[in-house]
C-alpha positions in Angstrom: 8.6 28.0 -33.9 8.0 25.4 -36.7 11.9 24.2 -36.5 12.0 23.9 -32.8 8.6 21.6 -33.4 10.0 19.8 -36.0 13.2 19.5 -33.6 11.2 18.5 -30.7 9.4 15.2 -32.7 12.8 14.2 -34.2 14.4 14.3 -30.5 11.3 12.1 -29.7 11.2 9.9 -32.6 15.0 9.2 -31.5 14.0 8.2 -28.3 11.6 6.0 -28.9 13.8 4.4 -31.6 16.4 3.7 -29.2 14.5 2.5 -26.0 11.8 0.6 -27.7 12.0 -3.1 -29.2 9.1 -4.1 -31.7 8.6 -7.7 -31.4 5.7 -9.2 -33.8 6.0 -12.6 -32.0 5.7 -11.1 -28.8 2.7 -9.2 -29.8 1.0 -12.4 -31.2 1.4 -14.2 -28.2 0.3 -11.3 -26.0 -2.9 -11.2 -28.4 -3.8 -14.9 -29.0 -3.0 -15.4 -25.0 -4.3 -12.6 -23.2 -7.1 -13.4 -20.8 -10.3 -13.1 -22.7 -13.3 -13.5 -20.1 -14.0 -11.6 -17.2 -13.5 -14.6 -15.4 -10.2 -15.2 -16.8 -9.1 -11.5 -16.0 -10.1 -11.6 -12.7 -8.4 -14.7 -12.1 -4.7 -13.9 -13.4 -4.6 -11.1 -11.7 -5.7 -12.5 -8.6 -3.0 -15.4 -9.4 -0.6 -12.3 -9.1 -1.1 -11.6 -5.4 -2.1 -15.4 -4.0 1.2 -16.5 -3.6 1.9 -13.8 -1.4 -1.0 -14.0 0.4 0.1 -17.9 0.9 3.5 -16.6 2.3 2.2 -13.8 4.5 -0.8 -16.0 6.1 1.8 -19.2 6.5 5.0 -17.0 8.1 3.1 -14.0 9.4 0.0 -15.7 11.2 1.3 -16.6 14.8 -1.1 -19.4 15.5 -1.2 -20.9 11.9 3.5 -20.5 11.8 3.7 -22.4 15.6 1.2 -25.3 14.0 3.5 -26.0 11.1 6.3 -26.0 13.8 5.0 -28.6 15.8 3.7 -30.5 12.5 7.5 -30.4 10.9 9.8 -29.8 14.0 11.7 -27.5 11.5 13.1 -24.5 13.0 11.7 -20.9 12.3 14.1 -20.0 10.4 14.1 -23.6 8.1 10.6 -23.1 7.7 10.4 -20.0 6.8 13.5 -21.1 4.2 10.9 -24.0 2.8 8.1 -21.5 2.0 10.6 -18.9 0.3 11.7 -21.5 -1.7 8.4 -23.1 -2.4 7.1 -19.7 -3.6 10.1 -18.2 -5.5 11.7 -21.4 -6.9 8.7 -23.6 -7.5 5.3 -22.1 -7.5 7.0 -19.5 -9.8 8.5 -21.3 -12.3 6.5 -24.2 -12.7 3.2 -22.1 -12.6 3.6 -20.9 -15.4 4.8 -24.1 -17.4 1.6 -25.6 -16.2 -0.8 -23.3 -16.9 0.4 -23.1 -20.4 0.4 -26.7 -21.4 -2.3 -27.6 -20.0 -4.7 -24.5 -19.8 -3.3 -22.8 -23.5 -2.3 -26.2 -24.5 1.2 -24.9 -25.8 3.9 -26.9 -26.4 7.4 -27.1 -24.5 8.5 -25.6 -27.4 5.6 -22.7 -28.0 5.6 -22.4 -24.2 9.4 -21.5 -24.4 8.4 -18.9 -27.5 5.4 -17.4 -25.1 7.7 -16.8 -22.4 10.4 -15.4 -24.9 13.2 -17.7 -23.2 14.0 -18.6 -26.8 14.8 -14.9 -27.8 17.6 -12.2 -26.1 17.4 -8.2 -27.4 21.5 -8.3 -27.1 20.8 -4.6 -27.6 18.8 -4.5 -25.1 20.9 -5.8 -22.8 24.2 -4.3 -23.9 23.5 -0.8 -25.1 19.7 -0.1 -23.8 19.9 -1.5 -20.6 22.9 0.6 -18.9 20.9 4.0 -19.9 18.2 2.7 -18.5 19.7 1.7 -15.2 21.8 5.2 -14.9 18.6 7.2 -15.6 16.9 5.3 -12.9 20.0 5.7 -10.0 19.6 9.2 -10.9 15.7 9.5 -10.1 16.0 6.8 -7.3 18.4 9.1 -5.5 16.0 11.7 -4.2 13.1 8.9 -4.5 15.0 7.2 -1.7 15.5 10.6 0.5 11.9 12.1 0.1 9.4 9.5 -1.2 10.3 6.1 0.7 10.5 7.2 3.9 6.8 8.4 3.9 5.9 5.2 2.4 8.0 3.5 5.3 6.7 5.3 7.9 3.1 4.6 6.9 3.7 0.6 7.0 4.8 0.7 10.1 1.8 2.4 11.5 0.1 -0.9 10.6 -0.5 -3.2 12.8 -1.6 -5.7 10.2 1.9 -4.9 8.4 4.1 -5.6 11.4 6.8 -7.9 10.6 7.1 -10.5 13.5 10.1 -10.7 15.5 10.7 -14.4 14.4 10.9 -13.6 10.7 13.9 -14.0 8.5 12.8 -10.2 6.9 12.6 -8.3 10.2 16.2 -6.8 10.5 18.6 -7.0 7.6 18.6 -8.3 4.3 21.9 -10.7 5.1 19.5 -12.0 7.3 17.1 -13.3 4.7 19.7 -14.5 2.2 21.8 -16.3 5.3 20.2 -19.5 3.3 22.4 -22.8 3.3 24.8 -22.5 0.5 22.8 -25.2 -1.7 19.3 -23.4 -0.6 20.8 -20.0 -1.6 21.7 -21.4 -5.0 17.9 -22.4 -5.6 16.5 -18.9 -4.1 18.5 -17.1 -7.1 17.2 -18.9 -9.7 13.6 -18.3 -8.2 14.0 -14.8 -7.4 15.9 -13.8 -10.7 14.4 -16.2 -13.2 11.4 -17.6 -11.2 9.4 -14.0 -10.4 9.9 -12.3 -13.7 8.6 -15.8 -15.2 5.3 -15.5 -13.2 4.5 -11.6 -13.7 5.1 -11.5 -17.2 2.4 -9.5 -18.5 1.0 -11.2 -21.9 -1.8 -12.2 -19.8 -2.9 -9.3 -18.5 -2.7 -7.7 -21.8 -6.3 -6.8 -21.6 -5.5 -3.6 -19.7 -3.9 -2.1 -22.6 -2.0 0.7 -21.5 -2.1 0.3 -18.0 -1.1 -2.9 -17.7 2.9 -2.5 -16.8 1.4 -0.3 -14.0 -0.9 -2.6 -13.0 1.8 -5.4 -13.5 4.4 -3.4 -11.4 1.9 -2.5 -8.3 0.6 -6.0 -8.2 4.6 -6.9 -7.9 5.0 -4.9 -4.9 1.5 -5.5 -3.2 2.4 -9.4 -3.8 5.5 -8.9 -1.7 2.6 -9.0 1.6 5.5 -10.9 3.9 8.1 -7.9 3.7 5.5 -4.6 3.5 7.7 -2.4 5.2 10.8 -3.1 3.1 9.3 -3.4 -0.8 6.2 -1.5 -0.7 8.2 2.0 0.1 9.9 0.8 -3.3 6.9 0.8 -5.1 7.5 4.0 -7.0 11.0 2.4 -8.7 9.1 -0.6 -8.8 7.5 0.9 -11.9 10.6 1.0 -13.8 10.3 -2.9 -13.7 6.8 -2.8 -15.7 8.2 0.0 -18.0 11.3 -2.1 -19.3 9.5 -5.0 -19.9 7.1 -2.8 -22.0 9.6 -1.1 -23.5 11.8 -4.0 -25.2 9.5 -7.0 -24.4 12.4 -9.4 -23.5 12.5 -11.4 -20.4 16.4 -11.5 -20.5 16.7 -7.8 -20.0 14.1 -8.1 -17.2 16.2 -10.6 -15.2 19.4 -8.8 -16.3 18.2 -5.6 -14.7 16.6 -7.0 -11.8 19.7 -8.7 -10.8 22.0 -5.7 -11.3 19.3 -3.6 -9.0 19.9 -5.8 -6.4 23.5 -6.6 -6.5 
């Protein structure tokens, strides 16, 4: 009994040593940074969602979508282009930039460091990463044929969660990345660089061990423009959360995010 124990902590020792990255910078940063106040809290983690909210009120509200029609004689589908890339490409990456410099009052430089764009786990991404992404197609497999579907089904009961007809996210997902070439370019970089930039969870440190749960439902629940096509998703969603935990390095992220989707 006492060498199956003893077995049983080595096996787990040995997994923890290969999936998780210490990172004493990272750490610091998540410390020093973290949102102190419950003002602050409540405020980056309302940041989280706003964008979203922004979208869904500007493409999803009939009356408020036909009054920026008339105001920029864009099409439907070239407005709804504009806001995508507004959101992903620029609200996301320069957000957090800004708030940085001049809310932290970082440096290019330290800013770089607190976002960990000056750092890559190579192990991470060359040995850790395709483990992690074959032990998630295994779970997602039955998560796909049992669990999303309920999800599905329940966002489509919801009025408030219809997509309209017009939208660029209503049938297919060729529809939605049918972007002009140089448009499609920019979307990349702010979906792959631009999202995992903004949800990076040093500030929302504060929730100690519940924060890459947090981090990864606030993900989803942001996504209020597409419900019925991310939030069934919400239970692999986690594994988002979980890497970034796991080897704190914003590369691996971006490198797993972009291989989930390809």
């Amino acid at each position: 009994m006492k060498t199956d124990l003893t077995s049983a902590k080595a096996e787990a020792s040995w997994l923890r040593r290969f999936f998780v990255r210490e990172d004493a910078v990272y750490n610091r940063y998540e410390s020093v940074y973290q949102a102190k106040t419950s003002f602050g809290k409540a405020v980056y983690l309302f940041l989280y969602l706003l964008p979203g909210i922004i979208a869904f009120i500007c493409i999803h509200v009939g009356p408020v979508f036909r009054a920026q029609l008339a105001i920029t004689r864009l099409s439907a589908r070239y407005l709804q282009y504009a806001w995508v890339l507004a959101i992903m490409l620029g609200w996301h990456t320069f957000v957090p930039f800004l708030a940085l410099r001049f809310v932290d009052k970082l440096s290019l430089r330290e800013t770089f460091g607190f976002l960990g764009l000056n750092r890559v786990d190579r192990r991470g991404l060359f040995l850790v990463l395709p483990v992690y992404f074959t032990l998630l197609t295994l779970i997602s497999v039955p998560y796909i044929r049992f669990a999303a579907p309920l999800f599905e089904g329940w966002t489509r009961s919801v009025p408030l969660f219809h997509i309209p007809d017009y939208s660029i996210f209503q049938s297919t997902p060729e529809a939605m990345y049918s972007f002009p070439p140089v448009a499609l370019v920019f979307l990349g970089v702010g979906n792959f660089l631009g999202e995992e930039l903004y949800f990076l969870m040093k500030k929302s440190a504060f929730l100690g061990k519940m924060n890459w749960i947090v981090g990864s439902v606030l993900f989803v629940l942001y996504h209020l423009w597409q419900v019925e096509q991310t939030w069934p998703m919400i239970g692999l969603v986690l594994a988002f959360g979980l890497l970034m935990t796991l080897r704190k390095d914003i590369h691996v992220l971006i490198a797993f995010i972009s291989w989930s989707t390809c």
